[in-house]
C-alpha positions in Angstrom: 61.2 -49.5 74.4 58.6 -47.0 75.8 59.2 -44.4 72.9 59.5 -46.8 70.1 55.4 -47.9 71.2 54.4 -44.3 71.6 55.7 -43.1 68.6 52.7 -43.2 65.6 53.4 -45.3 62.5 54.5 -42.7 59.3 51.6 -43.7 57.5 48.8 -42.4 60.1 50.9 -38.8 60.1 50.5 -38.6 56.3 46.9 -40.0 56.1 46.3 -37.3 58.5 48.0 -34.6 56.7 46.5 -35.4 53.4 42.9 -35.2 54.7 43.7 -31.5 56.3 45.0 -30.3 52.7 41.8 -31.6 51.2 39.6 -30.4 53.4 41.4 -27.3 53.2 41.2 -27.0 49.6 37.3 -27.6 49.2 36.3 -24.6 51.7 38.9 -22.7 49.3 37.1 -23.9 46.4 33.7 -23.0 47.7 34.3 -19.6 49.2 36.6 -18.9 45.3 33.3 -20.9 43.2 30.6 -18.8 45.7 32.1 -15.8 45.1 33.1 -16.4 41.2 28.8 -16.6 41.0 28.2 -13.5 43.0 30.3 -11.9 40.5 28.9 -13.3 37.4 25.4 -12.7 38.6 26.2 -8.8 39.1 27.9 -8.7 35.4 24.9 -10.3 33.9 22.5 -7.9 36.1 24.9 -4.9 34.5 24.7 -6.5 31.3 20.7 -6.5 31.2 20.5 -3.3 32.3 23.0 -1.9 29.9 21.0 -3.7 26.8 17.6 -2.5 28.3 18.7 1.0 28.6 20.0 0.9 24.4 16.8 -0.1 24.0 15.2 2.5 25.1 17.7 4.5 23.6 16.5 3.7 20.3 12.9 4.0 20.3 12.0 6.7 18.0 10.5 9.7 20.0 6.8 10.5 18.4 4.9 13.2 18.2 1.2 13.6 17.1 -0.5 16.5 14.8 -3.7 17.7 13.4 -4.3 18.4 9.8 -3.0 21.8 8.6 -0.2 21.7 11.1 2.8 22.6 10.0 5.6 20.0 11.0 9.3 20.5 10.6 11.0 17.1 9.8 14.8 17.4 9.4 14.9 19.8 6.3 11.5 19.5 5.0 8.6 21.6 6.3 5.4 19.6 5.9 1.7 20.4 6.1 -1.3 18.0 5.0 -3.9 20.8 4.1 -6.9 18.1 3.5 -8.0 14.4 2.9 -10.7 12.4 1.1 -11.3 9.5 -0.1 -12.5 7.7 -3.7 -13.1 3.9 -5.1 -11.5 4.9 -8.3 -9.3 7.8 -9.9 -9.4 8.6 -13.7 -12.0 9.0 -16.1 -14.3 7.6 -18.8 -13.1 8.1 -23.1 -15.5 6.7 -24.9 -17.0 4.4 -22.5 -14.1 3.1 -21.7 -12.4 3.6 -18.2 -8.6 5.0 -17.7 -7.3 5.0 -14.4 -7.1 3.0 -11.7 -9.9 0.9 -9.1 -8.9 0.5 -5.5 -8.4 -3.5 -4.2 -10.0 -1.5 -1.0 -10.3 2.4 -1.1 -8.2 4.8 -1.9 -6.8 8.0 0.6 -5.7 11.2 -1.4 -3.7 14.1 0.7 -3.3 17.6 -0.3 0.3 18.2 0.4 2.3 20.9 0.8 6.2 20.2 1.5 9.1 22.3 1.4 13.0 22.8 2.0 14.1 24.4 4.8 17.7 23.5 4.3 20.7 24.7 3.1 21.5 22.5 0.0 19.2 20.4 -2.5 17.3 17.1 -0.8 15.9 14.4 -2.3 12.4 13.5 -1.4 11.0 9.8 -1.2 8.3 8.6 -0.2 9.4 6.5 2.5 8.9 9.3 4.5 5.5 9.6 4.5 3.6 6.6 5.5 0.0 5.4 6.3 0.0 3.1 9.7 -3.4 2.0 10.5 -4.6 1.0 14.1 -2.9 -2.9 13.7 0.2 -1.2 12.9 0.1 -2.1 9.4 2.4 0.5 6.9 1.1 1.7 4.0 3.6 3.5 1.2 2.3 5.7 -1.4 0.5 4.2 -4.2 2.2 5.5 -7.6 0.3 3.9 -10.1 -3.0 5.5 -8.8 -1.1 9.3 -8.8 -0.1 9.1 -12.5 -4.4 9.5 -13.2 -4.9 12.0 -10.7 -6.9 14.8 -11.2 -5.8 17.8 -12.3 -2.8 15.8 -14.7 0.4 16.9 -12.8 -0.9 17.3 -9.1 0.9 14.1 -7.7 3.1 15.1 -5.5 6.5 13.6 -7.0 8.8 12.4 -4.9 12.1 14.2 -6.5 15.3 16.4 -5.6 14.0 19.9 -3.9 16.2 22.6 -3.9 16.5 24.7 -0.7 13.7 27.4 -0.7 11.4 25.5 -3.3 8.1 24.3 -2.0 6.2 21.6 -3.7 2.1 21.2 -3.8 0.6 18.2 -4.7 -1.4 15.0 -3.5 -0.5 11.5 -2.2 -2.5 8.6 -2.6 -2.9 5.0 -0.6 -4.8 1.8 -1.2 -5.9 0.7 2.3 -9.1 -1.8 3.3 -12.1 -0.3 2.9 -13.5 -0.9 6.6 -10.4 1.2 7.9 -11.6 3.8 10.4 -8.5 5.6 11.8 -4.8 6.1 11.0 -1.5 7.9 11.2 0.1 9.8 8.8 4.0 9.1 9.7 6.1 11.5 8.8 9.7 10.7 9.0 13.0 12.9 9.1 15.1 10.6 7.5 15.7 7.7 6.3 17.2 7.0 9.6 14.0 7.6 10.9 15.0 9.2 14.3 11.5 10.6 15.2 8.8 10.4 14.0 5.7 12.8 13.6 2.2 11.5 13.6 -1.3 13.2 12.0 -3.7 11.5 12.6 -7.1 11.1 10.6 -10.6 9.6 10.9 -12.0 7.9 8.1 
């Protein structure tokens, strides 16, 4: 009789038994889940840092000349020899004027380009760009070079062959109360670097 009262109902043992096993599974699950966040916290951190340092990467290096320097850019050896600027560019027949007005005023470079390379390149004129102090680009403006003065001195944007250097002038429409920029002188189209000449208006 004396073991039969001392002895605990089945139920209690289990009820017992079941609240161990959950207890024990949610320190499990916390210590797993804390360190689960530790480790997606240090992939994100890597991951940051990874995408910062591509960044970086990829920022074109830039490097800043004077006029009448001389600047190799991938193939093409490039000098600006002189600027000035002008409202209009042709000339009066008969009182009538050919040529072309500025919407602000127009830039004209004296050029001088040539190929350094080893095979024929083709020039464009996405290599040579006006960026003014807001950043804003400027690309060459064509229709202006066709009236240039003296007929044949716009520097056209072609295929050089290797040892052939090319003389001419390059003209941009910018506003009128513009006071500084950067002639930007690419490579390539790639634009890799990036080579800066920088003139006062």
């Amino acid at each position: 009789m004396t073991e039969e009262k001392t002895k605990k109902p089945w139920y209690r043992r289990w009820w017992a038994i079941t609240l161990f096993i959950i207890i024990g599974v949610s320190i499990l699950s916390s210590f797993f889940g804390n360190n689960e966040n530790n480790n997606s916290k240090a992939l994100n951190s890597e991951i940051q840092t990874e995408k910062q340092q591509q960044i970086t990467a990829k920022q074109p290096e830039v490097k800043t000349y004077s006029v009448g320097d001389e600047i190799q850019a991938g193939d093409f050896k490039w000098k600006i020899t002189k600027y000035f600027t002008a409202k209009e560019i042709g000339q009066d027949v008969a009182g009538s004027f050919f040529g072309e007005k500025s919407d602000g005023i127009f830039i004209i470079l004296d050029v001088e380009v040539e190929n350094n390379g080893k095979s024929a390149k083709f020039l464009m004129n996405s290599f040579v760009k006006l960026i003014d102090e807001q950043g804003r680009e400027f690309s060459p403006n064509s229709a202006a070079a066709f009236y240039i003065e003296p007929k044949g001195s716009s520097l056209v944007f072609e295929q050089i062959n290797p040892g052939i250097k090319k003389k001419g002038k390059i003209i941009y429409d910018v506003p009128e109360d513009l006071k500084v920029a950067n002639i930007r002188i690419s490579s390539s189209l790639l634009e890799s670097s990036f080579y800066n000449i920088k003139l006062i208006i």
